[in-house]
DSSP file (Angstrom, degrees, kcal/mol; ACC not computed):
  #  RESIDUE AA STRUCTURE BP1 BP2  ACC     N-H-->O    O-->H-N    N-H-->O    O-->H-N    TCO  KAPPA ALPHA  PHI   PSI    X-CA   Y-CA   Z-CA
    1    1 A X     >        0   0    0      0, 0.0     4,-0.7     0, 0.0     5,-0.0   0.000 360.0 360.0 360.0 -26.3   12.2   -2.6   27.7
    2    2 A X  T  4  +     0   0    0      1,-0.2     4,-0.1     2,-0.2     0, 0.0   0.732 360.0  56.8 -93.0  -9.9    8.3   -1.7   27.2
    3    3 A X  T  > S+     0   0    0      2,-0.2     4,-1.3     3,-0.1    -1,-0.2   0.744 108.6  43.1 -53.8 -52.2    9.2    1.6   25.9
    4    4 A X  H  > S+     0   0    0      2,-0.2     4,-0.6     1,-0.2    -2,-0.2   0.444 115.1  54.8 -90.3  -3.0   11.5    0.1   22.9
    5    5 A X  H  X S+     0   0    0     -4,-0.7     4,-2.1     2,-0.2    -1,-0.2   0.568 104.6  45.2 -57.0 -35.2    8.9   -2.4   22.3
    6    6 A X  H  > S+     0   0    0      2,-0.1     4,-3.7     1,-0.1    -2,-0.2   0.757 115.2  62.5 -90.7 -10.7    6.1   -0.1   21.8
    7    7 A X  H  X S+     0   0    0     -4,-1.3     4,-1.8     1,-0.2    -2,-0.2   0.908 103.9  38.2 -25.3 -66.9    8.8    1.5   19.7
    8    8 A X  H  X S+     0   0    0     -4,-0.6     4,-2.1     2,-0.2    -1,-0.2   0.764 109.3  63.1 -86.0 -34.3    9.4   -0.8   17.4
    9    9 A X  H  X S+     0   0    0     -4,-2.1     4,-1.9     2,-0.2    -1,-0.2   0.896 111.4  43.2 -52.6 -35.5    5.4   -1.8   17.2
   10   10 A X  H >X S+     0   0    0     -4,-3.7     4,-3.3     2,-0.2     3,-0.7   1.000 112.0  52.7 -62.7 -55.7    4.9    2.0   15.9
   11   11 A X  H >X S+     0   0    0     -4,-1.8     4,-1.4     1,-0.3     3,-1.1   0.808 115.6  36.8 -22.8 -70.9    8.1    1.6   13.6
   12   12 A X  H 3X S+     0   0    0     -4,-2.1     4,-0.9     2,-0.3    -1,-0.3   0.692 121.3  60.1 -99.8 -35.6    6.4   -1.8   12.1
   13   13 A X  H <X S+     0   0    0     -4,-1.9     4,-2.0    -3,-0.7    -1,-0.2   0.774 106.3  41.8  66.4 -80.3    3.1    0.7   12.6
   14   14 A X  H <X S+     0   0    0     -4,-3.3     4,-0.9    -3,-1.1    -2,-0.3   0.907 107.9  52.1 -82.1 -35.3    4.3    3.0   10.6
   15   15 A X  H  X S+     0   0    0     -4,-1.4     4,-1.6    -5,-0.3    -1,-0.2   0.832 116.4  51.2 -69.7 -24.3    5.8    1.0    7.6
   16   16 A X  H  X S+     0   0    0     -4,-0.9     4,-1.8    -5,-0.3    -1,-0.2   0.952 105.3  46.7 -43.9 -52.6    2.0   -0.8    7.6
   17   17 A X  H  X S+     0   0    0     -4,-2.0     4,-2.3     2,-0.2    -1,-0.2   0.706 117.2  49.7 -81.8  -6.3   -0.1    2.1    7.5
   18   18 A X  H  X S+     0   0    0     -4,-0.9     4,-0.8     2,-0.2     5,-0.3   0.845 115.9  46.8-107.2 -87.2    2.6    3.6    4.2
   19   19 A X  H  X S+     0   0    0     -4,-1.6     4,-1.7     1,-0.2    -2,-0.2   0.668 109.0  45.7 -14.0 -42.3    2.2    0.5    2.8
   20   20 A X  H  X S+     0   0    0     -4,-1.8     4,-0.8     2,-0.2     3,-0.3   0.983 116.4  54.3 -69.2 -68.4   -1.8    0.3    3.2
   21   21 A X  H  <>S+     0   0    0     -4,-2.3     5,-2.5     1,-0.3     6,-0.7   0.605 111.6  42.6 -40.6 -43.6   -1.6    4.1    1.8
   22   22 A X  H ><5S+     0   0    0     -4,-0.8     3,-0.6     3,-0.2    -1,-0.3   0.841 112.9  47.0 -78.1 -70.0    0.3    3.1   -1.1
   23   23 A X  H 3<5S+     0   0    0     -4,-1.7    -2,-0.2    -3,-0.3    -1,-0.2   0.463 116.8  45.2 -73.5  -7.0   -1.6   -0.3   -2.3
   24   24 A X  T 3<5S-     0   0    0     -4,-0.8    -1,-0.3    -3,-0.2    -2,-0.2   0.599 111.1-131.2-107.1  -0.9   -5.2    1.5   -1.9
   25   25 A X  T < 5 +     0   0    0     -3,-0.6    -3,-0.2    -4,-0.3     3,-0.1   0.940  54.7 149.5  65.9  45.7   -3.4    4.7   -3.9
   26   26 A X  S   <S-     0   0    0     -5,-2.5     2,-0.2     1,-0.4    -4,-0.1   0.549  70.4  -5.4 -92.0  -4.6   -4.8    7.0   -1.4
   27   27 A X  S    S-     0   0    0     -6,-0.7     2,-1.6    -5,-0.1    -1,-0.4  -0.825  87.6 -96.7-167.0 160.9   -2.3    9.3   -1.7
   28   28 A X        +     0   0    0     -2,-0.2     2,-0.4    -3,-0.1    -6,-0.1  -0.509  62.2 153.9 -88.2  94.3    1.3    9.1   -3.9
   29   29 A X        -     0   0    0     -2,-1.6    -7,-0.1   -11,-0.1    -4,-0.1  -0.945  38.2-136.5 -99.6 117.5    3.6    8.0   -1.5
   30   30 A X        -     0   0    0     -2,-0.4     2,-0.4    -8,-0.0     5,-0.1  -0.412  22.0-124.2 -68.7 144.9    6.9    6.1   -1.5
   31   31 A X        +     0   0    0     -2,-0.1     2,-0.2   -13,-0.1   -16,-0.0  -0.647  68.3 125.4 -59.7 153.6    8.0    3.3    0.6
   32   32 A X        -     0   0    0     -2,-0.4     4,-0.3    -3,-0.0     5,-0.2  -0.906  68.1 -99.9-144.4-151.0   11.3    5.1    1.8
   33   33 A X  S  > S+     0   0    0     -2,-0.2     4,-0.5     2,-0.1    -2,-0.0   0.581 114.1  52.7-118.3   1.4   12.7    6.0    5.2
   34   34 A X  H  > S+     0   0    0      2,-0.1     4,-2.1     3,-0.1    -1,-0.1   0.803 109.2  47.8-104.8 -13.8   12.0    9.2    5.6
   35   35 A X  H  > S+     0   0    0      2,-0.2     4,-1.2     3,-0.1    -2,-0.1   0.780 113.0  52.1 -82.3  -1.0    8.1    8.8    4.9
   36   36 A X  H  4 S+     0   0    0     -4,-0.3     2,-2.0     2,-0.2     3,-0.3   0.718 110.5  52.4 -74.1-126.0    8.2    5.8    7.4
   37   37 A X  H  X S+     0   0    0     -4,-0.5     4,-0.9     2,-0.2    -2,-0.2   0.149 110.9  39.2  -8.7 -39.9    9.8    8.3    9.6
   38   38 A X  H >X S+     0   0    0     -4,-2.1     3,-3.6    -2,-2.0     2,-2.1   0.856 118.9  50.6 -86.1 -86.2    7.0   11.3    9.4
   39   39 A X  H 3< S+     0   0    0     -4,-1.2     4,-0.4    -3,-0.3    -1,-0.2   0.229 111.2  47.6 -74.7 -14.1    4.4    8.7    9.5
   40   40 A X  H 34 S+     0   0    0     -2,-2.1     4,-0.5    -4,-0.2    -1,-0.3   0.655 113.8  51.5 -87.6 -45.9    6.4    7.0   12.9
   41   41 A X  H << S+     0   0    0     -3,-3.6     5,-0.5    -4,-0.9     4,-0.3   0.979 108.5  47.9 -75.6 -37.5    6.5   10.6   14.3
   42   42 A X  S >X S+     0   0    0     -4,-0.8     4,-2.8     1,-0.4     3,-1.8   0.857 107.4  53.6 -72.2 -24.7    3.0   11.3   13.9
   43   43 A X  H 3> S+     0   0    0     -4,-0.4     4,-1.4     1,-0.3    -1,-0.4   0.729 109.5  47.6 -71.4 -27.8    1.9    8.3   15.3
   44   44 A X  H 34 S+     0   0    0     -4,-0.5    -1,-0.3     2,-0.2    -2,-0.3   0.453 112.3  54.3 -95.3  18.8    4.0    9.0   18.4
   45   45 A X  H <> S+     0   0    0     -3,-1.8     4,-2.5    -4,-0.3     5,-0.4   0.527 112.4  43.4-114.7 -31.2    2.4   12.7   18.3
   46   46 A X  H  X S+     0   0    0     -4,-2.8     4,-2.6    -5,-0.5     5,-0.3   0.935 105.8  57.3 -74.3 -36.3   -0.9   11.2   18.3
   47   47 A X  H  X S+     0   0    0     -4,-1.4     4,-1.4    -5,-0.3    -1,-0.2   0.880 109.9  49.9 -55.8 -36.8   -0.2    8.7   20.9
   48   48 A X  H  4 S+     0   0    0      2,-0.2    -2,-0.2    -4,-0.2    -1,-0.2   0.654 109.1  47.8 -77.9 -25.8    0.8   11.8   23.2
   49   49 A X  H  X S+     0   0    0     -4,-2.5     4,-2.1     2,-0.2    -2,-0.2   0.716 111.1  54.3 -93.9 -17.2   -2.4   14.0   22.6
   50   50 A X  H  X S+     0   0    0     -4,-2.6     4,-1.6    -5,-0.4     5,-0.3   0.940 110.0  44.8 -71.3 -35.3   -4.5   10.8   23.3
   51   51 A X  H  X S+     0   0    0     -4,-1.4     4,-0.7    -5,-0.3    -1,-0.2   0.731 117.8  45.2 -71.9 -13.5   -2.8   10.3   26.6
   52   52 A X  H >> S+     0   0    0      2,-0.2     4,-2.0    -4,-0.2     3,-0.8   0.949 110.0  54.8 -86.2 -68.1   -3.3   14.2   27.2
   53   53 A X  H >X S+     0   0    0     -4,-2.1     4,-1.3     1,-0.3     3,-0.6   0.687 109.6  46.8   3.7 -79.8   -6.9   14.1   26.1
   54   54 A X  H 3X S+     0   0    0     -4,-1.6     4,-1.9     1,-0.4     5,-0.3   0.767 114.8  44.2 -74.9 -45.2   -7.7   11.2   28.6
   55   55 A X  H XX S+     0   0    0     -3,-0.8     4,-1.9    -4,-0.7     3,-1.1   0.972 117.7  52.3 -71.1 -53.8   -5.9   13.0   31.6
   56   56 A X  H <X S+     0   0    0     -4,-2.0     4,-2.0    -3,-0.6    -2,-0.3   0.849 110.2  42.7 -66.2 -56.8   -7.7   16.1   30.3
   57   57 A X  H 3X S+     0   0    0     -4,-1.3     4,-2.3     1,-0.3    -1,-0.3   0.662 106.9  58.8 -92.3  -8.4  -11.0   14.8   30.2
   58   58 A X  H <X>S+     0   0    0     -4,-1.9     4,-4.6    -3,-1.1     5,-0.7   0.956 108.8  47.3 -45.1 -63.8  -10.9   13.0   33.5
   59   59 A X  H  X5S+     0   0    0     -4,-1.9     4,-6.3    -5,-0.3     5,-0.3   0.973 109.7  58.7 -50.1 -69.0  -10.2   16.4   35.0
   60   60 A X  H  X5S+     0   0    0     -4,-2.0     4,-2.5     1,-0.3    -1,-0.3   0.659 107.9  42.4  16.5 -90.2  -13.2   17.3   32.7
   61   61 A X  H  X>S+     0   0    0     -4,-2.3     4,-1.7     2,-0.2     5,-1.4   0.703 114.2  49.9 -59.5 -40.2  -15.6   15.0   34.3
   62   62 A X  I  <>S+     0   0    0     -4,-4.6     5,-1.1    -5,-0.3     6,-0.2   0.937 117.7  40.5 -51.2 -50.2  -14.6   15.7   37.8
   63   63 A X  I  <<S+     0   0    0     -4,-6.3     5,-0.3    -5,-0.7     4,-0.3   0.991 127.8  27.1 -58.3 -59.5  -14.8   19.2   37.3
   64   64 A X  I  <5S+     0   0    0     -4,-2.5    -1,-0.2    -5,-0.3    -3,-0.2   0.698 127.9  31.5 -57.7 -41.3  -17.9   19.5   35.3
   65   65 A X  I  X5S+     0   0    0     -4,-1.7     4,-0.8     2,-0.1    -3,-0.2   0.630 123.6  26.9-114.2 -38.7  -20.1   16.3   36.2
   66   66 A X  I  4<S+     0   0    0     -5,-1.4     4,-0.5     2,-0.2    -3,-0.1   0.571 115.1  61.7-116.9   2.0  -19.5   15.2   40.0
   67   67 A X  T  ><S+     0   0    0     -5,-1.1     4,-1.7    -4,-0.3    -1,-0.2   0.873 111.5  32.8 -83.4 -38.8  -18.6   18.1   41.1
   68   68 A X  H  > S+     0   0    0     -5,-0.3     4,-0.7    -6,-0.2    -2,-0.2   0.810 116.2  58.4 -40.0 -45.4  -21.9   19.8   40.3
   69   69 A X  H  X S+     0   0    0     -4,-0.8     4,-2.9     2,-0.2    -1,-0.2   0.728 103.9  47.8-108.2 -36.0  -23.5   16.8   41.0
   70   70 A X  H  4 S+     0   0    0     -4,-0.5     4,-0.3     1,-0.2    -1,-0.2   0.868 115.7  53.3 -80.8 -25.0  -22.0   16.7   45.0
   71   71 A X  H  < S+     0   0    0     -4,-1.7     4,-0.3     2,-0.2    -2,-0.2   0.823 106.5  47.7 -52.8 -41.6  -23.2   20.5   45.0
   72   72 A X  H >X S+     0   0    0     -4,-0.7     3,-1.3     2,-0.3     4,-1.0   0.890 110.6  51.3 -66.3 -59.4  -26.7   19.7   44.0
   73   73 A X  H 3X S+     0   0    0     -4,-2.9     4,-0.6     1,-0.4    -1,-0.2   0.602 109.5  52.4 -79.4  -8.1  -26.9   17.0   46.5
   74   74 A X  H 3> S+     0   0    0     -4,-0.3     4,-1.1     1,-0.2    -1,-0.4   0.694 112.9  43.1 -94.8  -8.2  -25.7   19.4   49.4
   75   75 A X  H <> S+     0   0    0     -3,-1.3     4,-0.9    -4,-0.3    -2,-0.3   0.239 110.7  50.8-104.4   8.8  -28.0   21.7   48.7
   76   76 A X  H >X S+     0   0    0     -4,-1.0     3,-1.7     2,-0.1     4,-1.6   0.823 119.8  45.5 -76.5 -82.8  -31.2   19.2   48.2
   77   77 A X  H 3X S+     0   0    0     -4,-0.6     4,-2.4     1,-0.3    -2,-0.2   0.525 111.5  48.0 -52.7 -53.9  -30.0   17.9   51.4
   78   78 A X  H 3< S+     0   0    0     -4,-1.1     5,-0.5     1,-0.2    -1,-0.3   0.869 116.3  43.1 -24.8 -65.7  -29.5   21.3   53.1
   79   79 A X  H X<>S+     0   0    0     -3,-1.7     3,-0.5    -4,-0.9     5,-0.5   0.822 113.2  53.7 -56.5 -24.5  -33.0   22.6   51.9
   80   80 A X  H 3<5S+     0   0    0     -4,-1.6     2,-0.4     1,-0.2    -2,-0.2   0.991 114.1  40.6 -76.7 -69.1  -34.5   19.2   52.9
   81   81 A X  T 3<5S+     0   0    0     -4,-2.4    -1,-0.2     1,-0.3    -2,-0.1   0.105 115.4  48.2 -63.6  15.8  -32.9   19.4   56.7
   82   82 A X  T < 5S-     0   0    0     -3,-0.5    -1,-0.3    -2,-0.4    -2,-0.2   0.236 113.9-114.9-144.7 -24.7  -33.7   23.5   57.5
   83   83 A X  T   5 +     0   0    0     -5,-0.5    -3,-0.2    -4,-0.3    -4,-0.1   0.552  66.4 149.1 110.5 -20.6  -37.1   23.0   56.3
   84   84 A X      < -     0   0    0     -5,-0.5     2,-0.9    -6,-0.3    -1,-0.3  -0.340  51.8-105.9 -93.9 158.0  -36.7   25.5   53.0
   85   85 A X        -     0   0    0      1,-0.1    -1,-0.1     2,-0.0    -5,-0.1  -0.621  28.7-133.7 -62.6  88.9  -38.2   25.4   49.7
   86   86 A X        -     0   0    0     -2,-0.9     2,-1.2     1,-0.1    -1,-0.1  -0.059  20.2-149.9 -75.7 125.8  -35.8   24.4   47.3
   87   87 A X    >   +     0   0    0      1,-0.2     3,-0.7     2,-0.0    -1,-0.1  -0.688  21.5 173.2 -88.4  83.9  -36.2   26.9   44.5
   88   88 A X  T 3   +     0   0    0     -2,-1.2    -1,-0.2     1,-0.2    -2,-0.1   0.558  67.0  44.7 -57.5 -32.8  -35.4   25.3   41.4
   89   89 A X  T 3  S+     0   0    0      2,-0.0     2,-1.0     0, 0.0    -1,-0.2  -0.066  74.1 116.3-120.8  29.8  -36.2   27.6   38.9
   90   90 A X    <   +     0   0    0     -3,-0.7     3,-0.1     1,-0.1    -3,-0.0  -0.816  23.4 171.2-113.1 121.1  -34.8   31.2   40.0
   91   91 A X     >  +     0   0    0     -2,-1.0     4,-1.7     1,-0.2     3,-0.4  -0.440  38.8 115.0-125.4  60.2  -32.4   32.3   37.8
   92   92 A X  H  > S+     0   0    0      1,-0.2     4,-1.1     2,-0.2     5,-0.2   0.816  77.4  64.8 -84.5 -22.1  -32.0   36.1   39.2
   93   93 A X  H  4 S+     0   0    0      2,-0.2     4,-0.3     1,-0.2    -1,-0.2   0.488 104.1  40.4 -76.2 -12.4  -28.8   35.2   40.1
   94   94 A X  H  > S+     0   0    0     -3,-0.4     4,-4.1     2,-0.2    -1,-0.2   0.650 113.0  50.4-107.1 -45.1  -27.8   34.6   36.4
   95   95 A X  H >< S+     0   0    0     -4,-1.7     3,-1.3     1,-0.2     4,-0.4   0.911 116.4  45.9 -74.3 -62.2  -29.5   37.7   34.7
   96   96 A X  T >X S+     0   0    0     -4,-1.1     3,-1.8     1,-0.4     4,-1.3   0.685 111.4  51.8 -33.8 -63.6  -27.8   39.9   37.6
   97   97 A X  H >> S+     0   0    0      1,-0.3     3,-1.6    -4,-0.3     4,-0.7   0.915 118.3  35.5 -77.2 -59.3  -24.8   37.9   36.7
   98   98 A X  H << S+     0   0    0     -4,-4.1    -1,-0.3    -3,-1.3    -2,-0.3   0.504 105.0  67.6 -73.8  -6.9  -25.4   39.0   32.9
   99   99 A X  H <4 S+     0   0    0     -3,-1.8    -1,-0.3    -4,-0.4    -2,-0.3   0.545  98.9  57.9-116.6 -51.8  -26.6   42.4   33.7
  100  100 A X  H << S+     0   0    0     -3,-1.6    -2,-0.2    -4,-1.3    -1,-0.1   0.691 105.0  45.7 -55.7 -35.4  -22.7   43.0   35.0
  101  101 A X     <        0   0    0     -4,-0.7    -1,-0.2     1,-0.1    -2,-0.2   0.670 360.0 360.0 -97.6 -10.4  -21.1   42.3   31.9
  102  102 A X              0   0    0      0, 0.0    -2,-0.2     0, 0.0    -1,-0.1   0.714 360.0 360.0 -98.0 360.0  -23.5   44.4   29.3
């Protein structure tokens, strides 16, 4: 039932936003049924890459941002508890790294 409800809100959606188009003359478009129809679909294509997006960029943030971030904080902690100097700023480990691919 909440599926053929948000249905029918894109449907009433879509005859809006054709309407809107139409009365500011932003592009020449007829009321009909089939441009209601591409304007219906697109709305349900866009509704499906925002729900992909979101999942996507969760993953995103996990990956990118707390995962780094729970790395960082084991090795502060690590260097802190053995006593070593946490070396912040050596990046031989990246020109080596870049040194491989040229």
């Amino acid at each position: 039932m909440k599926y053929i409800l948000q249905l029918i809100l894109y449907a009433v959606l879509a005859v809006i936003i054709v309407v809107l188009i139409q009365y500011y003359e932003l592009y020449p478009i007829e009321l009909n049924a089939l441009n209601v129809l591409y304007v219906f679909i697109a709305l349900l294509v866009l509704r499906l890459l925002f729900y992909i997006f979101t999942k996507v960029f969760k993953l995103f943030v996990f990956l990118f941002v707390f995962l780094p971030l729970v790395g960082l904080l084991v090795y502060v902690g690590y260097m802190y508890f053995t006593g070593q100097e946490i070396n912040w700023l050596n990046l031989d480990w990246l020109y080596s790294g870049i040194r491989f691919f040229l």
